[in-house]
C-alpha positions in Angstrom: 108.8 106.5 208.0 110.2 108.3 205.2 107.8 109.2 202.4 109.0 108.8 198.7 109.3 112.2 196.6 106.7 112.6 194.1 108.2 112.1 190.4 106.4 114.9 189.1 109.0 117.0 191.6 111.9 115.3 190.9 114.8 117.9 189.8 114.7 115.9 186.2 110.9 116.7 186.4 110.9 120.0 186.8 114.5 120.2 184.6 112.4 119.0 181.5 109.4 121.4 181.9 111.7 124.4 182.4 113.8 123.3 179.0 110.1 123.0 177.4 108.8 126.5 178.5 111.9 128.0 177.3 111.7 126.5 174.2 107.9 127.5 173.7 108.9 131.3 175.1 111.7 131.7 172.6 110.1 130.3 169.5 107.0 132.7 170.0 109.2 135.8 171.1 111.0 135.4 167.7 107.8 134.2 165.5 106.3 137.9 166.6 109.8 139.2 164.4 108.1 138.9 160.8 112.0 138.6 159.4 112.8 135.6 161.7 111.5 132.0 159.6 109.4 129.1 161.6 112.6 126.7 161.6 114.9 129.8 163.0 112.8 130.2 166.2 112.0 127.0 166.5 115.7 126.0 166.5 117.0 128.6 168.8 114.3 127.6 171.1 115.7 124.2 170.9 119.1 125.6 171.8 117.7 127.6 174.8 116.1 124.4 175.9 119.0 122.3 175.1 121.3 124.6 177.4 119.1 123.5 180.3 119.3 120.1 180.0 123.1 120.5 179.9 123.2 122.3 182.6 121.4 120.2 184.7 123.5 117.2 183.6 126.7 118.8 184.4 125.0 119.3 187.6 124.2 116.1 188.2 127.7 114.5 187.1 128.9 117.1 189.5 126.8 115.4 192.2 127.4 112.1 191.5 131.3 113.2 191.9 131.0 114.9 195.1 128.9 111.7 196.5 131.5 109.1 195.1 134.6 111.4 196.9 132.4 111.3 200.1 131.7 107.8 200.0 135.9 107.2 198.9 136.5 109.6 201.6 134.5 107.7 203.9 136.0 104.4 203.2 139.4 105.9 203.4 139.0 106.7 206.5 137.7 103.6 207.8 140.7 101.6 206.7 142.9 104.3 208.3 141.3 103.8 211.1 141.9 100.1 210.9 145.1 100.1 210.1 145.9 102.6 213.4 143.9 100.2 215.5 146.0 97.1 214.4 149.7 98.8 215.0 148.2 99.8 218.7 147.4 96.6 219.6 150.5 95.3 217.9 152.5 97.7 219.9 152.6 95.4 222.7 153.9 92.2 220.9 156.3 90.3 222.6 158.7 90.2 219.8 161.0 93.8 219.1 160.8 93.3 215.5 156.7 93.6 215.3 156.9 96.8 217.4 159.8 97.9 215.3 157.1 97.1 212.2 154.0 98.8 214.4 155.9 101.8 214.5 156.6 102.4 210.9 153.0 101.6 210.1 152.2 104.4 212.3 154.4 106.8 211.0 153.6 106.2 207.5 150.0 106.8 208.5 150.5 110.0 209.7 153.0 111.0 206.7 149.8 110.2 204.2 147.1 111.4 207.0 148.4 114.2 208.5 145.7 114.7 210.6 146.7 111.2 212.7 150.3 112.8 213.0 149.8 114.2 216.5 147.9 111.2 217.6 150.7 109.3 216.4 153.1 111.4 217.8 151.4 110.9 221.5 151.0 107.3 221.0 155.2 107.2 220.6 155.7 109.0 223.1 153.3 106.6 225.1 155.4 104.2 224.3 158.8 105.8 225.4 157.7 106.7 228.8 156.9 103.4 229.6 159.6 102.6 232.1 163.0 101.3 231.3 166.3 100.6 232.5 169.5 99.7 230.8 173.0 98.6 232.8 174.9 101.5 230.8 172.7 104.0 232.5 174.6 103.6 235.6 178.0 104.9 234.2 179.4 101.4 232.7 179.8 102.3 229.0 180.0 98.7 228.0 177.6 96.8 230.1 174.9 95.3 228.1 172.1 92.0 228.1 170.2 91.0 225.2 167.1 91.6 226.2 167.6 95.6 227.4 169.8 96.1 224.3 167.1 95.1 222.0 163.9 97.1 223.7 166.7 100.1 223.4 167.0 99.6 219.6 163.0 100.1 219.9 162.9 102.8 221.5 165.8 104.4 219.6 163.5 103.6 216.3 160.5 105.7 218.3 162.7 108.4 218.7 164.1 108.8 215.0 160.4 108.6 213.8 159.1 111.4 216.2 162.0 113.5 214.9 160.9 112.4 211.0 157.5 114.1 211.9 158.3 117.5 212.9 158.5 119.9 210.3 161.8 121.8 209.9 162.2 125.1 212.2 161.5 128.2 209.9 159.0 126.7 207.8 156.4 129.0 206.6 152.9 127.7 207.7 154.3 124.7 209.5 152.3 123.3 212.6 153.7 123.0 215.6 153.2 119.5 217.3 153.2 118.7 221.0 155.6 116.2 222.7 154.8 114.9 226.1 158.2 113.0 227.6 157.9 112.9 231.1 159.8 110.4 233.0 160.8 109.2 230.1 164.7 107.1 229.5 165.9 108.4 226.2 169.0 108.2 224.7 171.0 110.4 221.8 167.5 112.2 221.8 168.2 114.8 218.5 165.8 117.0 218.2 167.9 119.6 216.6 166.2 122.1 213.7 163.0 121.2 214.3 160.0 123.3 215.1 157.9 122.3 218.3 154.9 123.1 220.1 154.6 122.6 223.9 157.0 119.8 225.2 157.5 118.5 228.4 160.7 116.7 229.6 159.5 116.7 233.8 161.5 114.2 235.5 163.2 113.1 231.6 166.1 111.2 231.7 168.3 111.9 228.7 171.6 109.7 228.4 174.5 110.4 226.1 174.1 113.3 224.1 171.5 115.4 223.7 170.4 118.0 220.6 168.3 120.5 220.9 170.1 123.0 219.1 168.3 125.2 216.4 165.0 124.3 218.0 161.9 126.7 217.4 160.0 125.9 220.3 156.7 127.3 219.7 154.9 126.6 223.2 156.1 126.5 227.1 159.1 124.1 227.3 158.9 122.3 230.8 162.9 120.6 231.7 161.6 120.6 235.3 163.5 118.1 237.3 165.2 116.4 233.9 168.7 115.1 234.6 171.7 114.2 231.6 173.3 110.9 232.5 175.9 108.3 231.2 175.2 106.1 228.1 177.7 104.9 225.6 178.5 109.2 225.9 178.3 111.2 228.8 175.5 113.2 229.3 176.3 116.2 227.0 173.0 118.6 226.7 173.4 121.2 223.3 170.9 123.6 223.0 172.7 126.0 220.7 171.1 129.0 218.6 167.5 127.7 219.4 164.8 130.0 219.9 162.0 129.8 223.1 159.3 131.6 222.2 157.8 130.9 225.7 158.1 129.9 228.8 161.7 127.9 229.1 161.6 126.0 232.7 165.2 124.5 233.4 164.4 124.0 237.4 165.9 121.6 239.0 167.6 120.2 236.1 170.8 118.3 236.4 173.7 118.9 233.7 176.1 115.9 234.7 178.2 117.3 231.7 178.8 120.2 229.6 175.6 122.4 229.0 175.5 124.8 226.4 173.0 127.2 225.4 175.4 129.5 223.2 173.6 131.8 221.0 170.2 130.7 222.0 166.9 133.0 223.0 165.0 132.9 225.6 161.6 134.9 224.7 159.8 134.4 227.8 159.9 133.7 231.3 163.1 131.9 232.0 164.1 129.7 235.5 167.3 127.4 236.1 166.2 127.7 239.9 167.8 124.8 241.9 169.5 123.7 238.5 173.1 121.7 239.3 175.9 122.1 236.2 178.1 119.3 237.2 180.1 120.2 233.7 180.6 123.7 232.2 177.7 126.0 231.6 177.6 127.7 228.2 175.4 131.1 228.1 177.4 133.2 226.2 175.6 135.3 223.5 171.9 134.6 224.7 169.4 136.7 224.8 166.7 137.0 227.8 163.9 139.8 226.3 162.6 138.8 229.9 163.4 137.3 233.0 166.2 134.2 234.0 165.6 132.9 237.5 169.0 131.8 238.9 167.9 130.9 242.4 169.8 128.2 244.2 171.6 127.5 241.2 174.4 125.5 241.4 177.5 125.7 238.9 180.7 123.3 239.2 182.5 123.9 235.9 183.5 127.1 234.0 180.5 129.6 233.6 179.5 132.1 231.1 177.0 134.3 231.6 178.2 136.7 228.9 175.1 137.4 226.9 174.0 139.3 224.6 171.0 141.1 225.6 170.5 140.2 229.4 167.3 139.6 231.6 165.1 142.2 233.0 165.6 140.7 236.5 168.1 137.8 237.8 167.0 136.6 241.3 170.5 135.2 242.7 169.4 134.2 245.9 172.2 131.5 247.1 173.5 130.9 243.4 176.7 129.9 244.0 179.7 129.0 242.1 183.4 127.3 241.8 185.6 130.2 241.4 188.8 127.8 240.6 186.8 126.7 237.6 186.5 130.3 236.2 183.7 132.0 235.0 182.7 135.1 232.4 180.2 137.3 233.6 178.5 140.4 232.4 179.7 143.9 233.5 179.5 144.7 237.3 179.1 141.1 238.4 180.9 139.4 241.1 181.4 136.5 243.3 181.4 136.6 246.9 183.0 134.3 249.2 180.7 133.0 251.9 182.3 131.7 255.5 181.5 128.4 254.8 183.9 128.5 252.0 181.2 128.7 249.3 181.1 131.3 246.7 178.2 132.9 245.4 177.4 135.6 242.4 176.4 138.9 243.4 175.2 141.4 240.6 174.4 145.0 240.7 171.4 146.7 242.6 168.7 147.9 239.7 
């Protein structure tokens, strides 16, 4: 049980006695002065006395502000919270155009919130990994049905508001937000200029094009097992001028189509290990401060390794190549023929 405060030491209380006893200390300092009059001390005392009681009301306006923030604070909150409970649950409405709706509530939530923006960001990507198939994914640019055409028009609208919420690349100060995609079907996924935390792509599907050039990738980057396939485009993957700042894992991808990585940086540890280019494969002016595992790479199309500043080491165990498809490689490379017919990259003893 909580006892009441006595009103004798209330802060108004003991306010009031200070603001008298600084009134009666003033007035009889100055009386002792035989050139200061009665109604002189007496009204500088009241000033004295009166500068308390100001004080303590500024105070306590000051307090009442604070508690009123708190308590708007506090209710702001609350109908946030509300209002990101309601777009979940209205996330799995049967009709497209109430998700379509769910989504932009949640976005705009995290534009005036930005503390809900990475939630948000991980409840879309929820959302795109949830399995999905459409009949252009298996190479047949026109095919369509309604009902596939209109959850892709969803998941297109999840995609462009993920991209809305990351700040710029080169931003001073910006945060740098996470993006879990794994498994995911995605299609003209454009992430390009934007600045990014960790993100994982394991096991992504990305059809049509796909833009990740200009990228300031903050965190490990994980492409492990993604594959490029056909959509309205074929499965072009553009990862020009970006900047890894960490790991960049490219095993076992599959590049059904061009894949370039021109002018882009790898900063940390680097792998294409059992990677397959199906199209040509763009590394001309990249630099690798560390190491690029090319280990059972396979490359179809034209190749150029010409970069700019090259890796510390390049395992090239069983990396092999099509020599009538040309390819540009740094000083003292080579290709071998193997007696199967293959033909695989040699480079220099270190």
């Amino acid at each position: 049980m909580t006892r009441e405060r006595p009103a004798w030491r209330s802060p108004l209380t003991g306010t009031i006695l200070c603001s008298v006893l600084l009134l009666l200390a003033i007035s009889v300092w100055l009386l002792a002065d035989e050139r200061t009059s009665r109604s002189d001390a007496l009204r500088t005392g009241g000033l004295a006395g009166g500068a308390v009681i100001a004080l303590y009301a500024l105070w306590l306006n000051d307090r009442r502000r604070r508690i009123e923030e708190a308590r708007h604070e506090l209710e702001s909150s609350r109908v946030s919270d509300e209002r990101f409970a309601r777009s979940i649950e209205l996330l799995g409405h049967d009709t497209d155009q109430v998700r379509v709706g769910a989504m932009h509530a949640l976005a705009g939530l995290a534009r005036s919130r930005p503390e809900y923006t990475q939630t948000v960001l991980d409840v879309l990507c929820s959302y795109l990994r949830r399995p999905f198939h459409h009949p252009r994914f298996q190479g047949e640019p026109d095919a369509t049905d309604r009902e596939s055409e209109r959850e892709l028009q969803v998941r297109l609208t999840a995609q462009r508001l993920v991209v809305d919420l990351l700040p710029q690349a080169g931003t001073p100060g910006a945060p740098s937000y996470d993006l879990d995609l794994t498994g995911a079907a995605l299609e003209y996924l454009d992430l390009s200029g934007r600045r990014l935390g960790t993100v994982v792509l394991r096991y992504t599907y990305l059809h049509s094009s796909t833009n990740v050039s200009e990228c300031e990738f903050t965190g490990p980057v994980w492409f492990t097992s993604a594959r490029t396939g056909h959509g309205r485009l074929a499965g072009r993957f553009l990862c020009r001028n970006a900047v890894f700042h960490e790991r960049a894992w490219f095993a076992k991808a599959r590049f059904t189509s061009i894949a370039d990585f021109t002018g882009t940086t790898f900063a940390g540890e680097t792998s294409f290990r059992g990677a397959v280019f199906a199209g040509d494969a763009l590394l001309g002016e990249t630099s690798f401060p560390g190491t690029a595992d090319l280990r059972d790479a396979r490359f179809h199309g034209y190749l150029d390794l010409r970069w700019t500043r090259g890796p510390q080491a390049v395992p090239l165990d069983d990396t092999l190549v099509e020599p009538d498809r040309g390819a540009d490689l740094p000083d003292g490379w080579t290709t071998e023929e193997l007696p199967d017919g293959r033909t695989r990259l040699t480079a220099p003893a270190t």
